[in-house]
Backbone atoms as SQL, in Angstrom:
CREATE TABLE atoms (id INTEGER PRIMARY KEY, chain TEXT, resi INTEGER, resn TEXT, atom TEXT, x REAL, y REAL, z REAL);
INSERT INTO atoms VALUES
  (1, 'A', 1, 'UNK', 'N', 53.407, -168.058, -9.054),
  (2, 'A', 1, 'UNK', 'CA', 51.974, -167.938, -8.897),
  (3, 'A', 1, 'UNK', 'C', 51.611, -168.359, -7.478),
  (4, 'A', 2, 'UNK', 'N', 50.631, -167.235, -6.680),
  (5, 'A', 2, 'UNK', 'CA', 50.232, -167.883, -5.478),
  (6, 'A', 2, 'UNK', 'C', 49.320, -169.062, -5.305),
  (7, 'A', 3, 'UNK', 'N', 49.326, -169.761, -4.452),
  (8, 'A', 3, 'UNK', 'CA', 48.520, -170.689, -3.919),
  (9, 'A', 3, 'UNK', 'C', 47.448, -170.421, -3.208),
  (10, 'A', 4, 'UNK', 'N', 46.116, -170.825, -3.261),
  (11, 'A', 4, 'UNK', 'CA', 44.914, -171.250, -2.894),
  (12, 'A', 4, 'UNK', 'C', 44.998, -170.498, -1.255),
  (13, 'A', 5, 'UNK', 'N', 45.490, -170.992, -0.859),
  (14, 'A', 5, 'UNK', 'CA', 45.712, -170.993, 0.838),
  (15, 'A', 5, 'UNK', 'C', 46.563, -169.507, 1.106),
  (16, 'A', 6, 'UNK', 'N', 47.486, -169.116, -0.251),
  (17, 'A', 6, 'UNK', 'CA', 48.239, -168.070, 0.515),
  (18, 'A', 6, 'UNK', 'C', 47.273, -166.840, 0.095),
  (19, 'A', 7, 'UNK', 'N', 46.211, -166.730, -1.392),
  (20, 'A', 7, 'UNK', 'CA', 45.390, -165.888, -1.744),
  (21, 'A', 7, 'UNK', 'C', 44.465, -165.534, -0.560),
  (22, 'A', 8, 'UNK', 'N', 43.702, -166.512, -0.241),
  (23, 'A', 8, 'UNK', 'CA', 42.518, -166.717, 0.858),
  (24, 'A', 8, 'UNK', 'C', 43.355, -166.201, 2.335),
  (25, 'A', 9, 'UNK', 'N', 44.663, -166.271, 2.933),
  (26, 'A', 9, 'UNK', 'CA', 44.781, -165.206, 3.661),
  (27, 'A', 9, 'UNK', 'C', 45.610, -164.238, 3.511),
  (28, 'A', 10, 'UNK', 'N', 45.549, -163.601, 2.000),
  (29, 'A', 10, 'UNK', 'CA', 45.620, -162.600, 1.809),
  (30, 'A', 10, 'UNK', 'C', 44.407, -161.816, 1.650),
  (31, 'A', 11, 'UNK', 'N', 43.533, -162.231, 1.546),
  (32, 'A', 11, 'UNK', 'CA', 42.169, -161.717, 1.219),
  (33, 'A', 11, 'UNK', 'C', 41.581, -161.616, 3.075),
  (34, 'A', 12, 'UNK', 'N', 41.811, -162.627, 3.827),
  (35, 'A', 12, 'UNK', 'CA', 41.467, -162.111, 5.199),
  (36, 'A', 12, 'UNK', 'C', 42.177, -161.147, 5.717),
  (37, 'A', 13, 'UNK', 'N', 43.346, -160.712, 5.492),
  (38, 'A', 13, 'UNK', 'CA', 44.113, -159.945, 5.937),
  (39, 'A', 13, 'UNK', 'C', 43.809, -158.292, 5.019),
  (40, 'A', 14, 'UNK', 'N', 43.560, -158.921, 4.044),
  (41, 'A', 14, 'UNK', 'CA', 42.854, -157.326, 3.317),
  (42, 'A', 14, 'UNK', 'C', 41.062, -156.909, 3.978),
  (43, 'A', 15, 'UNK', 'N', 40.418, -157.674, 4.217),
  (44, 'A', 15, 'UNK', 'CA', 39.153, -157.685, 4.842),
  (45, 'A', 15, 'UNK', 'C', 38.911, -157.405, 6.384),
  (46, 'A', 16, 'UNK', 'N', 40.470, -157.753, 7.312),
  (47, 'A', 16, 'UNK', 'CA', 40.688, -156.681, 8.389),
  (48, 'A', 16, 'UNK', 'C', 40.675, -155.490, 8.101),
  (49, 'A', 17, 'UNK', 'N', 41.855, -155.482, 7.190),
  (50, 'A', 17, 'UNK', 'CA', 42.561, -153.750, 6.931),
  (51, 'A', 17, 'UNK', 'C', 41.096, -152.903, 6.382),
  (52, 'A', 18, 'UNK', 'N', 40.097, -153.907, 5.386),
  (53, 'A', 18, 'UNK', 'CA', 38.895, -152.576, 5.073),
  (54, 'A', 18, 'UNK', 'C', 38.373, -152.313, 6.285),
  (55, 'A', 19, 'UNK', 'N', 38.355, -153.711, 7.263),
  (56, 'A', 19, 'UNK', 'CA', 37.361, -153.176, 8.434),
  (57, 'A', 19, 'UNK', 'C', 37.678, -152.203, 9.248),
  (58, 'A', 20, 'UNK', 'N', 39.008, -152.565, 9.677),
  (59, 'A', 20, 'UNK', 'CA', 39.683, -151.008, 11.085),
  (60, 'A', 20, 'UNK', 'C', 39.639, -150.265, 9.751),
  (61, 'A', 21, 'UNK', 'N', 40.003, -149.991, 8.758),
  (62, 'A', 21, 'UNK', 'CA', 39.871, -148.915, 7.757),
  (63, 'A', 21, 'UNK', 'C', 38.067, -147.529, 7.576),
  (64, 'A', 22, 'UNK', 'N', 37.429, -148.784, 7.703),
  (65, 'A', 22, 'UNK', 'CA', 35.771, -148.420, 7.662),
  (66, 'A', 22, 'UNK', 'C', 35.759, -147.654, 9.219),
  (67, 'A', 23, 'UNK', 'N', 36.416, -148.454, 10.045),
  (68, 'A', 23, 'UNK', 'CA', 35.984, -147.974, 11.549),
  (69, 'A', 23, 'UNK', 'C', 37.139, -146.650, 12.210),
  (70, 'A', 24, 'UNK', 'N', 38.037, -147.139, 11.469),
  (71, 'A', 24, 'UNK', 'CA', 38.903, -145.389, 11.994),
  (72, 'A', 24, 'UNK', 'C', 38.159, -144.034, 10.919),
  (73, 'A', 25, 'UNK', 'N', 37.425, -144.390, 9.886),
  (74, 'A', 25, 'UNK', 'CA', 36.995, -143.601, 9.064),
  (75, 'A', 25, 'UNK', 'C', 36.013, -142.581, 9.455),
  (76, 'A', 26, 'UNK', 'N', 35.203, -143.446, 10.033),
  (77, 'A', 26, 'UNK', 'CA', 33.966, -143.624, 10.995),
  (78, 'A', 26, 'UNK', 'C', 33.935, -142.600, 11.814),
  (79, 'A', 27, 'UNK', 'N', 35.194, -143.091, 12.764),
  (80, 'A', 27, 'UNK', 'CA', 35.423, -142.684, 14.010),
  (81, 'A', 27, 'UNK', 'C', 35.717, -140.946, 13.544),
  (82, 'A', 28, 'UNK', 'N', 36.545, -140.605, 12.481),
  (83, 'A', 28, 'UNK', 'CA', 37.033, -139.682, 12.096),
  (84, 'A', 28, 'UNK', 'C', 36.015, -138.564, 11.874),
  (85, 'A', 29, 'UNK', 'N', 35.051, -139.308, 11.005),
  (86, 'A', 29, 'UNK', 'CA', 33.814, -138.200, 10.693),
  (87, 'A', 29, 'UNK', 'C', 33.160, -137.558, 11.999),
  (88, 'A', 30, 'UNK', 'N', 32.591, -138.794, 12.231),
  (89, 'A', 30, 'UNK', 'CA', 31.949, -139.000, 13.905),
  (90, 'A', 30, 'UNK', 'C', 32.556, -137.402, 14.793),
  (91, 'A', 31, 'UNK', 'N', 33.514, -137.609, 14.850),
  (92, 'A', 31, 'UNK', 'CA', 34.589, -136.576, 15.742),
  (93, 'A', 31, 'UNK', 'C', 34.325, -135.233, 14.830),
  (94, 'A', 32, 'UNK', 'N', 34.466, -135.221, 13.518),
  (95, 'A', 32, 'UNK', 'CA', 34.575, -133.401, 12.901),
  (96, 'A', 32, 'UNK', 'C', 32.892, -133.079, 12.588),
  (97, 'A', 33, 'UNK', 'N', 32.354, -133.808, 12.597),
  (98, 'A', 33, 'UNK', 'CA', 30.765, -133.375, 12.884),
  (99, 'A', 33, 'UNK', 'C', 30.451, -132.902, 14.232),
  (100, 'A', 34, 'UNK', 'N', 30.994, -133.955, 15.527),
  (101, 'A', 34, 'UNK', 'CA', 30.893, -133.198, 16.631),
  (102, 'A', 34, 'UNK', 'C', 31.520, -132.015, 17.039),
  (103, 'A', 35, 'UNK', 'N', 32.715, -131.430, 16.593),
  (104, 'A', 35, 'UNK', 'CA', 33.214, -130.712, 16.617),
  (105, 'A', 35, 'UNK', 'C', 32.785, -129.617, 15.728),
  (106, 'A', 36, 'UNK', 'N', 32.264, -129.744, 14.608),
  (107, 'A', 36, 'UNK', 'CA', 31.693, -128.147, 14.325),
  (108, 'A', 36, 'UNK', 'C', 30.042, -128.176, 14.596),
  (109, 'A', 37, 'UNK', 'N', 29.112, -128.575, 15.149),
  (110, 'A', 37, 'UNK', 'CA', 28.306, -128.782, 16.307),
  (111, 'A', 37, 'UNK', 'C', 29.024, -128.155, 17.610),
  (112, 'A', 38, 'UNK', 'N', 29.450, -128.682, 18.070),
  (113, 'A', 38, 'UNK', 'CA', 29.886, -127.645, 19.287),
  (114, 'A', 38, 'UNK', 'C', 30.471, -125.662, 18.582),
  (115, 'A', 39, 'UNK', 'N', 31.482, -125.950, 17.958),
  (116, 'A', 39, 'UNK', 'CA', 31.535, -124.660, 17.069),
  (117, 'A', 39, 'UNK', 'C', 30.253, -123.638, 17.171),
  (118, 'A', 40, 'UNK', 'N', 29.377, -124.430, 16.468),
  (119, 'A', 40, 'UNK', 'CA', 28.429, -123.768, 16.030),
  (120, 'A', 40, 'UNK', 'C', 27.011, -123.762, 17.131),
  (121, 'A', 41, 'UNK', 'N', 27.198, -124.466, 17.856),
  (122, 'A', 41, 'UNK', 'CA', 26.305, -124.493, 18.749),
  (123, 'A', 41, 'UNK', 'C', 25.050, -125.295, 18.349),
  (124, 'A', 42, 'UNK', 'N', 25.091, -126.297, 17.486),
  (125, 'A', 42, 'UNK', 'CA', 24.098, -126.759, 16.722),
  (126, 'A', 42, 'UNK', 'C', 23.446, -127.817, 17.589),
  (127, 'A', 43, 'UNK', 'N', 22.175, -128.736, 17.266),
  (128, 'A', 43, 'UNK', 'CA', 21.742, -129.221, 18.112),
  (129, 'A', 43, 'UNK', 'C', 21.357, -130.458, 17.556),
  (130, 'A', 44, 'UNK', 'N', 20.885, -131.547, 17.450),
  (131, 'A', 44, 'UNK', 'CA', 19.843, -132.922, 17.154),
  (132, 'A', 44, 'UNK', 'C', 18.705, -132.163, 15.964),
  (133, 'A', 45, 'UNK', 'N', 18.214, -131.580, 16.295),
  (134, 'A', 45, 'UNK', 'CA', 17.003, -130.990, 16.424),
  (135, 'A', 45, 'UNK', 'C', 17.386, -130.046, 15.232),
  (136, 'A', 46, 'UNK', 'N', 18.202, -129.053, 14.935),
  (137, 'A', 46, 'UNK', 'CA', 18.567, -128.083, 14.171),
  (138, 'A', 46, 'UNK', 'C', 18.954, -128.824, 12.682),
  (139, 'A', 47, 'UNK', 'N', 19.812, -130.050, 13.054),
  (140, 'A', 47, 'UNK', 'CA', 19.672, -131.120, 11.594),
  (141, 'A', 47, 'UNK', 'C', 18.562, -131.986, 11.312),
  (142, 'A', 48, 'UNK', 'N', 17.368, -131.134, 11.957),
  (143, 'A', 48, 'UNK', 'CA', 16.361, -132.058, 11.056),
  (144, 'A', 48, 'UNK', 'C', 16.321, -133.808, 11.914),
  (145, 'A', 49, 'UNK', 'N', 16.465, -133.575, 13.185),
  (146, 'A', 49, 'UNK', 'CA', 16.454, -135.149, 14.015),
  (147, 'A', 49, 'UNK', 'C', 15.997, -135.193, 15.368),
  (148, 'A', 50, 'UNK', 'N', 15.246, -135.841, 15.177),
  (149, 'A', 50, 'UNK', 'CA', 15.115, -135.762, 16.759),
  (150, 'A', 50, 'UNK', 'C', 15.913, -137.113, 17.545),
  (151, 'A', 51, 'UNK', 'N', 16.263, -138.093, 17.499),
  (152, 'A', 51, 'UNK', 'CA', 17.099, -139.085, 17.785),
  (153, 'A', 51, 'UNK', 'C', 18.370, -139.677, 16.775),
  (154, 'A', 52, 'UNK', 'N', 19.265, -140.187, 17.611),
  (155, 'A', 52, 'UNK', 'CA', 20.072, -141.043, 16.616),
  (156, 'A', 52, 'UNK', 'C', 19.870, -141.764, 15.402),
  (157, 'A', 53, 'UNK', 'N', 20.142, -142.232, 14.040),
  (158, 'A', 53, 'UNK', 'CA', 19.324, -143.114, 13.478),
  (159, 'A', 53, 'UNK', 'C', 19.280, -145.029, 14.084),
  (160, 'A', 54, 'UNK', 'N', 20.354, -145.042, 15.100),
  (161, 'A', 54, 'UNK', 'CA', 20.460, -145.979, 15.677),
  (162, 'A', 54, 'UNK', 'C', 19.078, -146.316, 16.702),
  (163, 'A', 55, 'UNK', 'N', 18.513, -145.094, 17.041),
  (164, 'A', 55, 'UNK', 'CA', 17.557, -145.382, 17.855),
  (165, 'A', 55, 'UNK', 'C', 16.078, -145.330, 17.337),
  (166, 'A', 56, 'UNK', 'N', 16.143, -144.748, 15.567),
  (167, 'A', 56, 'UNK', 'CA', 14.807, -144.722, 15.192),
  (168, 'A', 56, 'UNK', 'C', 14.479, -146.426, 14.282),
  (169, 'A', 57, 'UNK', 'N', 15.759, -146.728, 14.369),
  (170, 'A', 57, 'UNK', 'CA', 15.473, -148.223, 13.446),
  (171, 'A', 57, 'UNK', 'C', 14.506, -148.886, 13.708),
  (172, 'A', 58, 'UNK', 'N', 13.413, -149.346, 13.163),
  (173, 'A', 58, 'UNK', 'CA', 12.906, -150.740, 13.603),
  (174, 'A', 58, 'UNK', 'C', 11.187, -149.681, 14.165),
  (175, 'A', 59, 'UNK', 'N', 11.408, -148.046, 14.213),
  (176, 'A', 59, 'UNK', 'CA', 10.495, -147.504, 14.287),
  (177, 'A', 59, 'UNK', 'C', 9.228, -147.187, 13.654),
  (178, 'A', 60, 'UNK', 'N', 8.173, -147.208, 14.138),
  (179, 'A', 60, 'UNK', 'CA', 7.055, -146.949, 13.268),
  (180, 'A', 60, 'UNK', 'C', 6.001, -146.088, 13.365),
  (181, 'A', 61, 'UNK', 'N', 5.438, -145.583, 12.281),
  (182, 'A', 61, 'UNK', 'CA', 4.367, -144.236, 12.954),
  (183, 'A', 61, 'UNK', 'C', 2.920, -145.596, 12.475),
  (184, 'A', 62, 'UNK', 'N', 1.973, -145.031, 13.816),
  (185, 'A', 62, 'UNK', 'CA', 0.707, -145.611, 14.062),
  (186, 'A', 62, 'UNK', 'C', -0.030, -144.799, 12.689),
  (187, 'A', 63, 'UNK', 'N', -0.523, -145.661, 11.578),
  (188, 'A', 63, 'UNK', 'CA', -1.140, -144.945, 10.964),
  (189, 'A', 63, 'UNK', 'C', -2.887, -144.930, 11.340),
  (190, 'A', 64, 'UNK', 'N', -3.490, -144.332, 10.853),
  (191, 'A', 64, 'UNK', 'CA', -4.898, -144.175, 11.858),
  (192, 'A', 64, 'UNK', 'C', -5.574, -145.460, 10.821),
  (193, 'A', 65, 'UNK', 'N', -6.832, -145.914, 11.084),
  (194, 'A', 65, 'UNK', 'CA', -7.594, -146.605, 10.181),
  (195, 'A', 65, 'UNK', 'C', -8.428, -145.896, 8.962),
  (196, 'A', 66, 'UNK', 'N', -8.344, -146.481, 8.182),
  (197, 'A', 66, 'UNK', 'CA', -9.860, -146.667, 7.227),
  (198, 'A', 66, 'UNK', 'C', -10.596, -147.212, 6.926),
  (199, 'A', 67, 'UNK', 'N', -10.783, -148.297, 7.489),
  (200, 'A', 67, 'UNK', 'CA', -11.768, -149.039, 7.950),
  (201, 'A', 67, 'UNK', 'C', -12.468, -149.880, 9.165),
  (202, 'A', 68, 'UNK', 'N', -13.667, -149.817, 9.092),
  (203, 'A', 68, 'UNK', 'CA', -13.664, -150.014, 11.133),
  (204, 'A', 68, 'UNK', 'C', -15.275, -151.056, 11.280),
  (205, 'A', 69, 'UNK', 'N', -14.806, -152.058, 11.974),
  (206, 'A', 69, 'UNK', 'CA', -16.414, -152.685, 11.782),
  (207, 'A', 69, 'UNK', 'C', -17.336, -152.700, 13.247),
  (208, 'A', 70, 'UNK', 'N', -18.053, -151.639, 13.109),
  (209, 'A', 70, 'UNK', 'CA', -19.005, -151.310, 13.849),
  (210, 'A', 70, 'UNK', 'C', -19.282, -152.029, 15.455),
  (211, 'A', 71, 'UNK', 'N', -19.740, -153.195, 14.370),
  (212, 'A', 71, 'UNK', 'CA', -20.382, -154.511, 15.572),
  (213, 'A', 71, 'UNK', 'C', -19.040, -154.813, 16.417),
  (214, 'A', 72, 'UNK', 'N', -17.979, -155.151, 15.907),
  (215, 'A', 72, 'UNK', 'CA', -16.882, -155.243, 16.627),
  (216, 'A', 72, 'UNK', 'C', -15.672, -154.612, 16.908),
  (217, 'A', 73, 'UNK', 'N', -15.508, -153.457, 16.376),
  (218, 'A', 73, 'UNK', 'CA', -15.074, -152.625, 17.160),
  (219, 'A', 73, 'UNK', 'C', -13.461, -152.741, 15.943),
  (220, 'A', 74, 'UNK', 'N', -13.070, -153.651, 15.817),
  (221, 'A', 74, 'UNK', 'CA', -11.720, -154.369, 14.607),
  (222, 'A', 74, 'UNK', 'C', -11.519, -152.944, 13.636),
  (223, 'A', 75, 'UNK', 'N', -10.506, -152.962, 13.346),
  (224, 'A', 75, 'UNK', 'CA', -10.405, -151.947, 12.383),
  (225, 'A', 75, 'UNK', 'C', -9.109, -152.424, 11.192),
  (226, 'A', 76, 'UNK', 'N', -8.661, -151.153, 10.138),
  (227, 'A', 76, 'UNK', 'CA', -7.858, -151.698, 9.556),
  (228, 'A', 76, 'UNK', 'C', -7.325, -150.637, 9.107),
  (229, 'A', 77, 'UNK', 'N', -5.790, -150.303, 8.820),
  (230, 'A', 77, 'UNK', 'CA', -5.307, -148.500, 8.339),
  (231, 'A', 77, 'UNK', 'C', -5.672, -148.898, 6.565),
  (232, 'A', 78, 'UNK', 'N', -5.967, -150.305, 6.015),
  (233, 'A', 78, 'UNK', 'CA', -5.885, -150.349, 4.632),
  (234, 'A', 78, 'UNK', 'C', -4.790, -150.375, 4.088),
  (235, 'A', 79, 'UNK', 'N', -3.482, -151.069, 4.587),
  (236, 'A', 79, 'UNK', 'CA', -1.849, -150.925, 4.392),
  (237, 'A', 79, 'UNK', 'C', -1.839, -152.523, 5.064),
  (238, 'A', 80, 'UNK', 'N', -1.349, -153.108, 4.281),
  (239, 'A', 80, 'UNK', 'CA', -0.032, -154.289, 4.379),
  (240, 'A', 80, 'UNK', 'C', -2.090, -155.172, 4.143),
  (241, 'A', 81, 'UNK', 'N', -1.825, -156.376, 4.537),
  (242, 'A', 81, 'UNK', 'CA', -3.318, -157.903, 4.005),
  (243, 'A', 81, 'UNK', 'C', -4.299, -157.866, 4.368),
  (244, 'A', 82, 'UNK', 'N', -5.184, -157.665, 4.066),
  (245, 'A', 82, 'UNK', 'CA', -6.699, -157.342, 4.715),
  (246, 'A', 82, 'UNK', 'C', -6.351, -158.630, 5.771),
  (247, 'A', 83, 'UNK', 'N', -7.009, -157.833, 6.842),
  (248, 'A', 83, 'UNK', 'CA', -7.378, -159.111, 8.153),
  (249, 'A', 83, 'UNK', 'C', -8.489, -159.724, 8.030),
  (250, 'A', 84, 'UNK', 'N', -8.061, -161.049, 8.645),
  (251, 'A', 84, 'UNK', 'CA', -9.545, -162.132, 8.535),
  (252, 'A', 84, 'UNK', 'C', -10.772, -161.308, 8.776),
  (253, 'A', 85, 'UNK', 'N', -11.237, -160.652, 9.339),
  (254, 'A', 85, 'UNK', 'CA', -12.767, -160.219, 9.758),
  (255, 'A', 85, 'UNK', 'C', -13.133, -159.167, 8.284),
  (256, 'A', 86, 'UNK', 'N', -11.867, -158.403, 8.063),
  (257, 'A', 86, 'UNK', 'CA', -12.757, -158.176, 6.601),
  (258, 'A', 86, 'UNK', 'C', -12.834, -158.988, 5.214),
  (259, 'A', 87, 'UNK', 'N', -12.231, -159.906, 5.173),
  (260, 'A', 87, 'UNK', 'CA', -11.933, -161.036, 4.137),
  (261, 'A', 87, 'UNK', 'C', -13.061, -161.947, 4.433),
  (262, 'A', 88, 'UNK', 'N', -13.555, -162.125, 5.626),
  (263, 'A', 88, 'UNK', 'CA', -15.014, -162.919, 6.088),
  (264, 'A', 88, 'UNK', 'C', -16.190, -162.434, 5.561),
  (265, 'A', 89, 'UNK', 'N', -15.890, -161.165, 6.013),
  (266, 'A', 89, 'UNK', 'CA', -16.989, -159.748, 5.551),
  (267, 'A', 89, 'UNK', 'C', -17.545, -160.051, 4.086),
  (268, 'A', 90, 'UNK', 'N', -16.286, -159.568, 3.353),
  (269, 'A', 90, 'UNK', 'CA', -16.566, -159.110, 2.006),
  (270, 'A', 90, 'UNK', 'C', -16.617, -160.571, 1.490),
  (271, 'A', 91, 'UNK', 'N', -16.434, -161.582, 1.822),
  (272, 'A', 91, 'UNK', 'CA', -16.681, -163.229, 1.050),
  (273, 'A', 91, 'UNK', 'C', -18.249, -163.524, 1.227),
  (274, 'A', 92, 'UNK', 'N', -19.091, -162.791, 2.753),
  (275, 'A', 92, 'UNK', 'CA', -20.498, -162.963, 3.064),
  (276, 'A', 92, 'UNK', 'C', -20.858, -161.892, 2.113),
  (277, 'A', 93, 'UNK', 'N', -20.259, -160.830, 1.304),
  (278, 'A', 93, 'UNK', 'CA', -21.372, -160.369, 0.320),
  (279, 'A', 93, 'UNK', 'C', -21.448, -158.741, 1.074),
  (280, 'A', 94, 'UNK', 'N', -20.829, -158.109, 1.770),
  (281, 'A', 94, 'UNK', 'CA', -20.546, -156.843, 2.302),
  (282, 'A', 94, 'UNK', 'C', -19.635, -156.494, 1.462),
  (283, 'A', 95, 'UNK', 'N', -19.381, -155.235, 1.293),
  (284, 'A', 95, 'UNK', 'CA', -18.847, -154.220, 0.127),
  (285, 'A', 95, 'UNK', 'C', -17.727, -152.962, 1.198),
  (286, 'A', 96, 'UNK', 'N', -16.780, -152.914, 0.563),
  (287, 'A', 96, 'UNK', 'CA', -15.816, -152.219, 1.766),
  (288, 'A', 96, 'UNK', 'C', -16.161, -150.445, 1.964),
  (289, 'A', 97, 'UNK', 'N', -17.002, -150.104, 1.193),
  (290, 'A', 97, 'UNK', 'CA', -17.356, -148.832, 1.927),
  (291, 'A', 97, 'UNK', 'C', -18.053, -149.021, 2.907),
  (292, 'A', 98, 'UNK', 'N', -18.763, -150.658, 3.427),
  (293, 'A', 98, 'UNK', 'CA', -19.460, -150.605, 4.275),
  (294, 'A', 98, 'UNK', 'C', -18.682, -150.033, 5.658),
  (295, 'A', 99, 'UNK', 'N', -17.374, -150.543, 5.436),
  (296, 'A', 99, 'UNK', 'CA', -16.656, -150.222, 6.698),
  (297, 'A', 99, 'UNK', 'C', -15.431, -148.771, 6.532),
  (298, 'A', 100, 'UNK', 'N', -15.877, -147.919, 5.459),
  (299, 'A', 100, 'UNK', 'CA', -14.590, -147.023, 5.701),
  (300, 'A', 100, 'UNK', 'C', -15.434, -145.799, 6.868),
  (301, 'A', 101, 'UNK', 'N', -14.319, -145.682, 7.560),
  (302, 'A', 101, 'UNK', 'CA', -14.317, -144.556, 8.634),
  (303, 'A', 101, 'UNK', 'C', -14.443, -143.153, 7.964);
């Protein structure tokens, strides 16, 4: 029966092999996608992309507002916690159609 110490680097030594395993895999696809792209003459753009997904991460589309307060100009798209100025608003007794755009 193995020991504690000889399991645990057998298990690091299997957790290399998935990693270069994951990354020659990688590398493999990587290469026969570019290659029938060139074949075919295909483009970014032709699969439906306009950038890498490496470069859209962390990206966001500006959504417009639906709500907007006049006197000050503040607005809100109505997505993710009402902001303090309409939580002030509607606690003084204003009603939120007052402010939809």
């Amino acid at each position: 029966m193995a020991t504690l110490q000889e399991l645990l680097t057998q298990k690091e030594v299997l957790e290399r092999e998935i990693e270069q395993t994951k990354k020659r895999d990688r590398a493999e696809a990587i290469a026969k996608v570019r290659a029938l792209m060139a074949e075919y003459g295909l483009t970014l753009s032709d699969l439906g992309t306009k950038a890498a997904p490496a470069a859209r991460q962390g990206a966001r589309t500006k959504v417009p507002a639906k709500y907007r307060d006049a006197s000050t100009g503040d607005s809100w798209s109505g997505r993710g916690l009402q902001p303090k100025w309409l939580k002030a608003a509607l606690a003084a007794g204003r009603k939120m159609d007052d402010f939809k755009v």
